[in-house]
N, C-alpha and C positions, 0 to 999 in steps of 0.2 A: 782887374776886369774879368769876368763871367768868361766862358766861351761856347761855343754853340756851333757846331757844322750842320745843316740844311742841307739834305738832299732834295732836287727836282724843285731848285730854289730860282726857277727861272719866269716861271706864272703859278696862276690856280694859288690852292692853297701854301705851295710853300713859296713864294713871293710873298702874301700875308703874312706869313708870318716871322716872314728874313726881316721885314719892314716894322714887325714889332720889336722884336730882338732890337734891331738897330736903334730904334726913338728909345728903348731902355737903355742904351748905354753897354751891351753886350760888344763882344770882338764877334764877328759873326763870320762863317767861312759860308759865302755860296757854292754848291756842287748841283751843275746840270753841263749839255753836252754845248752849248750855246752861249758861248762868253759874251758876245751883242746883248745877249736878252739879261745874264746876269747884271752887265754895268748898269743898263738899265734900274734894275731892281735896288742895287746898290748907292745911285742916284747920287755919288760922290761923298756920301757918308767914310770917314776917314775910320772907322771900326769895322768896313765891310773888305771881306778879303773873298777875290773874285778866285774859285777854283773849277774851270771847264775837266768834264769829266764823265764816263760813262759807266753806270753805277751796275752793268752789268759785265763792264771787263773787270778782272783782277788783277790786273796791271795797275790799271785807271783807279780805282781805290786805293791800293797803294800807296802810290804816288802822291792823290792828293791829301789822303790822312798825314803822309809824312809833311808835305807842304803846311800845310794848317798847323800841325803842332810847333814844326821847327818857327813858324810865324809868331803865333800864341803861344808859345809855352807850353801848353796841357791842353785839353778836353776836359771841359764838364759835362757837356751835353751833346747828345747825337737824337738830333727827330729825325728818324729816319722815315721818309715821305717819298721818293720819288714812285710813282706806280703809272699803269696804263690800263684802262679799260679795257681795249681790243674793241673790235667789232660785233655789234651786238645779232647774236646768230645760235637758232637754235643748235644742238651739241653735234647732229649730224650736218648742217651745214656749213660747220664751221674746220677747219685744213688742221695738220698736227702743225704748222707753222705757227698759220696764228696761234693756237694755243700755246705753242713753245716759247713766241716772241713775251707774250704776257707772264707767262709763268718767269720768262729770264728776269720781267726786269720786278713782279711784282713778291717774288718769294728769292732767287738767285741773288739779284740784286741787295736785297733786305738784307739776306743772309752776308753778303760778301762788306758792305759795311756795319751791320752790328759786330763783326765777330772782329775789324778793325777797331772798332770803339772799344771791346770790350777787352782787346789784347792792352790798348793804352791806358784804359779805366785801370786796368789791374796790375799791370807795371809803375804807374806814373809815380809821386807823391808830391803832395799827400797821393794816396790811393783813393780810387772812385768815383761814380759819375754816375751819370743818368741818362738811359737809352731810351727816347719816344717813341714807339710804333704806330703810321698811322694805318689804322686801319680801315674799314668803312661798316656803313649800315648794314653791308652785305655782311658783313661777320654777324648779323645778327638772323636776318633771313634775305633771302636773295632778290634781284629785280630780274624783271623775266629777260632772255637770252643772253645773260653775263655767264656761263658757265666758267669760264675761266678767271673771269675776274673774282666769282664769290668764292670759287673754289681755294686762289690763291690766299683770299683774306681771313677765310677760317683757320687756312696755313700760319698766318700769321699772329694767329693769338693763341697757337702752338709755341710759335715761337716767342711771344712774349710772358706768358708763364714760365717757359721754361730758364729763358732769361732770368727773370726775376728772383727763380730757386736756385739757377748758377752763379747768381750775380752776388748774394748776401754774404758769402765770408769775403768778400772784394768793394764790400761797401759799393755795390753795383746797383740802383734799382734801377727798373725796366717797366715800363705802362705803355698804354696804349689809349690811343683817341681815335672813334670810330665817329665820321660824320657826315650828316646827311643834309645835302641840299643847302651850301653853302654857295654864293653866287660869284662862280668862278667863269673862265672862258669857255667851258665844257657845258655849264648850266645855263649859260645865256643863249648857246645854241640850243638848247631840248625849250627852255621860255620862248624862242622866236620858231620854232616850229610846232607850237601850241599856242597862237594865239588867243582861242577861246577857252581854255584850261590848263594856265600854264601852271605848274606844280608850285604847292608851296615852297618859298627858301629865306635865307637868313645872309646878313652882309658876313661874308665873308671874314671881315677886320673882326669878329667872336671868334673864330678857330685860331687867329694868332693871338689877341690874348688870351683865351684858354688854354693855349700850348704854352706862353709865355709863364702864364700862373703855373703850369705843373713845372714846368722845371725852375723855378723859383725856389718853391719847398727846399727844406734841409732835407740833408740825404736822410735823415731819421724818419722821415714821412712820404710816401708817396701815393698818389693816386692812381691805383694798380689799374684800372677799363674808365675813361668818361666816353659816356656820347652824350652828343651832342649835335642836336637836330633840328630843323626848322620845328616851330611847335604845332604848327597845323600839320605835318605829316602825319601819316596814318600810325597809328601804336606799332610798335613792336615789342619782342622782347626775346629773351633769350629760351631758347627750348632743350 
């Protein structure tokens, strides 16, 4: 059986996609700070493995990286997903906290479980695995007063390049999914407070099977950047 740890697998998108993993027949490890909300997610499926944990201590990583493997045996795959918006404020109204808090969990965070994944990617054997980064539409160009949050997701396809040129003599790949306007608990409130223009989106159940299909691949192929977006959103593109 496959294996899969899910960060911030407690709602939103990584609930989608604990719940894809799981109908495929994956070992799936939930990791958020909220064991109530994971059983939930996990719904008494006997391949979900509930691991409460805060993806910005490194204790708490630790711990549950070791939990999940001594469970499962190995790691194939780390989506690493959990993130936070923060408070949407332009740059000067916004406190070094809040920006600290965002930055902890959406770049610290990331950081403190890929580099758990990729210590056991490269130890294990067989050796290697495949690290998901999610990223967002902001990696691509920003939404107005996310200064921290775009800031942190550009960070992150820093770090998933550079992943991906660490990860090859470790048979490591490393991609990223940036996505936009999937209808999560977050998007339902910006829809209910836009009555009359509420932004295009997309079911949600596409970001876990897309995430589901990328880490499917043999490790000889990966899907290095998907986004994937509501199709009525406005263009973007990389600059």
């Amino acid at each position: 059986m496959k294996t899969v740890l899910i960060t911030g697998a407690s709602a939103g998108i990584g609930a989608a996609c604990a719940r894809a993993f799981l109908e495929a027949g994956w070992h799936v490890g939930l990791m958020a700070r909220r064991a109530e909300a994971l059983e939930a997610v996990a719904n008494g499926y006997e391949n979900a493995v509930i691991l409460p944990g805060d993806v910005t201590d490194p204790g708490d990583v630790v711990r549950v990286f070791e939990d999940f493997i001594a469970r499962a045996g190995r790691l194939d795959v780390l989506f690493n997903n959990a993130g936070s918006f923060g408070r949407a404020a332009m740059i000067d109204e916004l406190s070094f906290e809040e920006w600290r808090r965002v930055v902890d969990v959406n770049l610290n965070g990331m950081f403190l479980c890929a580099r758990a994944a990729f210590a056991q990617m490269r130890n294990q054997s067989p050796m290697g695995g495949r690290i998901i980064n999610n990223g967002s539409i902001s990696a691509h160009a920003p939404r107005p007063g996310s200064v921290a949050y775009t800031t942190t997701k550009h960070a992150i396809t820093g770090l998933t390049k550079t992943l991906s040129l660490d990860g090859r003599p470790y048979d490591i790949a490393c991609s990223q999914i940036d996505i936009g306007n999937a209808r999560t608990e977050l998007l339902e409130g910006i829809i209910a407070a836009n009555p009359d223009a509420p932004p295009p989106t997309m079911d949600v159940a596409h970001v876990g099977a897309s995430v589901l299909h990328m880490a499917e691949l043999p490790l000889e192929a990966n899907v290095q950047f998907m986004t994937l977006m509501a199709t009525k959103m406005p263009y973007i593109g990389r600059g």
